[in-house]
C-alpha positions, 0 to 999 in steps of 0.5 A, a space after each residue: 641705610 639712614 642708620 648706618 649713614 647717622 652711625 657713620 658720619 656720628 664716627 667721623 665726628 668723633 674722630 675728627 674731635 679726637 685729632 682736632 684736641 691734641 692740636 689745640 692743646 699743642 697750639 696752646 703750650 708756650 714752653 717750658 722751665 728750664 730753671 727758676 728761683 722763688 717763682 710762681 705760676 697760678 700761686 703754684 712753686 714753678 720747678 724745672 720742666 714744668 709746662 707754660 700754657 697760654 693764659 698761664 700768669 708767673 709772678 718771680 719775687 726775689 729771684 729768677 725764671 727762665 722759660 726756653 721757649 721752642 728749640 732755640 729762644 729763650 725769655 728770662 724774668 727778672 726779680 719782682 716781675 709779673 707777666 703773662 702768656 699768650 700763644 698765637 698762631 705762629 708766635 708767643 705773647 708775653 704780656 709784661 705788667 712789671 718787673 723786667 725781661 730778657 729776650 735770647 732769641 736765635 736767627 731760627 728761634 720761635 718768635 717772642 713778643 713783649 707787650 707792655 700796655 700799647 708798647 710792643 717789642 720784637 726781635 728782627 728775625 733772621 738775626 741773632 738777638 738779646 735784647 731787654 725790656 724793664 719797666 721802671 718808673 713809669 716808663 718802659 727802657 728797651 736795649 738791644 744788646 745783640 741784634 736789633 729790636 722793632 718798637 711798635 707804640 701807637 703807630 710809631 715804628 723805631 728799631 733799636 740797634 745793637 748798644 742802643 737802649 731808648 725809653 718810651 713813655 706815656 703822656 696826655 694828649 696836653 703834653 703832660 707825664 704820668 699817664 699810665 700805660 693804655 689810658 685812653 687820653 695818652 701819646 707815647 714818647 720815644 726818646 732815643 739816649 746817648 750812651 751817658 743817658 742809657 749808663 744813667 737809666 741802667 744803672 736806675 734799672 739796677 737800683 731798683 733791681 737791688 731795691 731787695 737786695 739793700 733792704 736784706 743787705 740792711 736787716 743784716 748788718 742790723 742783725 750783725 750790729 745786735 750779734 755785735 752788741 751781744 758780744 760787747 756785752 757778754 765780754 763786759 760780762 766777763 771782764 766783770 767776773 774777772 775783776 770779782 774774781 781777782 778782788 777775791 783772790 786778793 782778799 784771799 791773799 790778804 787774809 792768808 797773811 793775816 793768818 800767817 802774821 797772827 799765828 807767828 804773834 802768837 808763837 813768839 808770845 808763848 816764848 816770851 811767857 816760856 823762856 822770858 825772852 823770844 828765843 825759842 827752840 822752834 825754828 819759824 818758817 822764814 820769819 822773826 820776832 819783832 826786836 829779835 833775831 829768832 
């Protein structure tokens, strides 16, 4: 009876782990690809439907990564970003360490979380929201494009509404800048910018956004001046080749004529040692001799 007890309860175990791994492996999916562009994850070409795991790191360089996050919300990398991924009992963690982030999450969407450092954004649930974070020199630019978000930094709460965009940044406890994000020492500023202030920092997000496109734009226009240059000087080239031609074909001509000029010296001394005069019975092609009619 001992034995058959052991051989039992052994087959609940197994049982029981059996069920308990499928649900851990679930628990841990964060989602999938739904499209991508020079993007990584674990060093690996990220492809569409490929699988995001908790503990997962992407890297995107020049170019883009969408990940569908559930049925309805939606996370959007942007160019020379790094994050990573952390599933949690009933949301997703994205934890930004550069680059910038797009958040579209629907009123019944599985919630997303962005972290950066001490600073944590959410959406509102219940409403549909797009909202975005970036980070950008130093500081953190959070916008609510629809919907609203909740900012969390050290303790203090700010919601930013539709249109608005603020910019959290870290400072030492003496009221000096650049602290970095998490270091011990350092308070966060929240400052709330009017529409002239957020157009400025956006438009700073989209320069350094474009900080790669300028530099490619650059190596081209570089490579087109050198094309360029290639043309000029091949046409110089040309132009050279043409003149040499036509000086040859001037001498050419030029010899042609002395040629002519000599045979018909010639001919018109051979009457004259004929005949003793330059009459000859020959009729010259469109020329004379000299003093004379013929």
């Amino acid at each position: 009876m001992k034995r058959i007890a052991w051989r039992v309860s052994l087959l609940v175990l197994l049982v029981g782990a059996v069920a308990i791994v499928p649900a851990l492996a679930g628990s841990a999916v964060i989602g999938s690809v739904a499209g991508s562009m020079n993007a990584s994850v674990g060093g690996q070409a990220l492809l569409p439907n490929t699988t995001i795991f908790s503990g997962d790191s992407l890297q995107v360089k020049d170019g883009v990564a969408v990940i569908a996050v559930g049925s309805n919300s939606r996370v959007i990398f942007g160019r020379d970003t790094v994050a990573s991924f952390l599933r949690e009992s009933n949301e997703v963690t994205v934890l930004l360490s550069q680059g910038s982030i797009s958040m579209l999450h629907s009123e019944n969407g599985t919630p997303v979380r962005v972290k950066a450092g001490e600073v944590s954004v959410t959406p509102t649930s219940g409403f549909k929201t797009l909202g975005e974070v970036a980070m950008l020199n130093g500081s953190l630019v959070i916008t609510a494009k629809e919907g609203s978000l909740q900012v969390d930094a050290q303790g203090q709460t700010k919601k930013v509404v539709k249109g608005q965009t603020i910019v959290v940044s870290p400072r030492t406890a003496q009221g000096k800048g650049g602290a970095g994000w998490g270091g011990g020492s350092a308070t966060l500023e929240i400052i709330t910018l009017g529409a002239a202030g957020a157009a400025a920092i956006l438009a700073g997000v989209a320069v350094s956004r474009a900080g790669n496109a300028n530099s490619n734009a650059t190596a081209a226009i570089a490579a087109a001046n050198a094309a360029t240059s290639a043309a000029n000087a091949a046409t110089s080239a040309a132009n050279a080749a043409t003149s040499t031609a036509s000086a040859a074909a001037s001498s050419a001509s030029a010899a042609a004529s002395s040629a002519a000029q000599a045979v018909l010296l010639t001919e018109c001394l051979n009457d004259l040692a004929q005949t003793g005069t330059y009459a000859s019975p020959y009729v010259l092609s469109n020329a004379q001799c000299a003093g004379t009619g013929n």
